[in-house]
N, C-alpha and C positions, 0 to 999 in steps of 0.2 A: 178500805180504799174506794175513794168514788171514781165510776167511769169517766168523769171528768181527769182524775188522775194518772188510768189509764191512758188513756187516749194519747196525752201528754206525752208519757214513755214511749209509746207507740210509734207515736211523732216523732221522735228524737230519735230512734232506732231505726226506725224505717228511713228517714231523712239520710241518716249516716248510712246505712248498707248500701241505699240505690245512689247516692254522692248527689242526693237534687236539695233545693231549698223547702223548707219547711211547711214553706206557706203552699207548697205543691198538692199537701197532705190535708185532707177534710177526711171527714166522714165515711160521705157516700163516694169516695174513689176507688176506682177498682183496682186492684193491685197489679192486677196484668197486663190488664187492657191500658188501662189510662196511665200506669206508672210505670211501664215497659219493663214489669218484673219479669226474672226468668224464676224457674223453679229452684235452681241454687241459692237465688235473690231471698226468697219466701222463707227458704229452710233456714239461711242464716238468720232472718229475721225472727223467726221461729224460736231458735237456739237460743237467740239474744235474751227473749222472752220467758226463753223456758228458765235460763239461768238470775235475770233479775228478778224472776215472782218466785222463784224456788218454785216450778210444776210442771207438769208435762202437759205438752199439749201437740194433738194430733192434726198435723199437717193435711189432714183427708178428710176434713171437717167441711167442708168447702167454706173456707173464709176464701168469699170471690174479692169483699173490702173490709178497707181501714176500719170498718163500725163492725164485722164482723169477726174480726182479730180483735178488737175489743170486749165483745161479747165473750166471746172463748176464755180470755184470758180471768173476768171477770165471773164466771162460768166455774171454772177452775180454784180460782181465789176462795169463792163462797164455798166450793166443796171441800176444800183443805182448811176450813177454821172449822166446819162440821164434828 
């Protein structure tokens, strides 16, 4: 899966938890700061994530953004076809 297809999910998951428009979602946003996440916000996004990739992924990673919830997720991905 490329992180292009990542992102995607990311995007669509993230978009439906915090209830904003899609286009709100880049990269370089910060999940907290700029997309007024709380920590409940993150975890269900997390959960979201964990259960569409089939993986775990840890919350205390510091994904501060959207490119580093990708990274993780893709991070994760690579070591489960290992």
């Amino acid at each position: 899966m490329t992180k292009e297809e990542i992102f995607a999910t990311v995007k669509e998951i993230a978009a439906e938890e915090l209830d904003i428009d899609e286009a709100k979602i880049v990269p370089d946003v910060k999940i907290k700061e700029d997309l007024e996440a709380d920590s409940l916000d993150v975890f269900e996004i997390m959960n979201e994530l964990e259960d569409k990739f089939d993986i775990e992924l840890d919350v205390e990673d510091g994904a501060e953004t959207i490119n580093d919830v990708v990274e993780l997720v893709a991070k994760q991905l690579a070591a489960k076809e290992d």
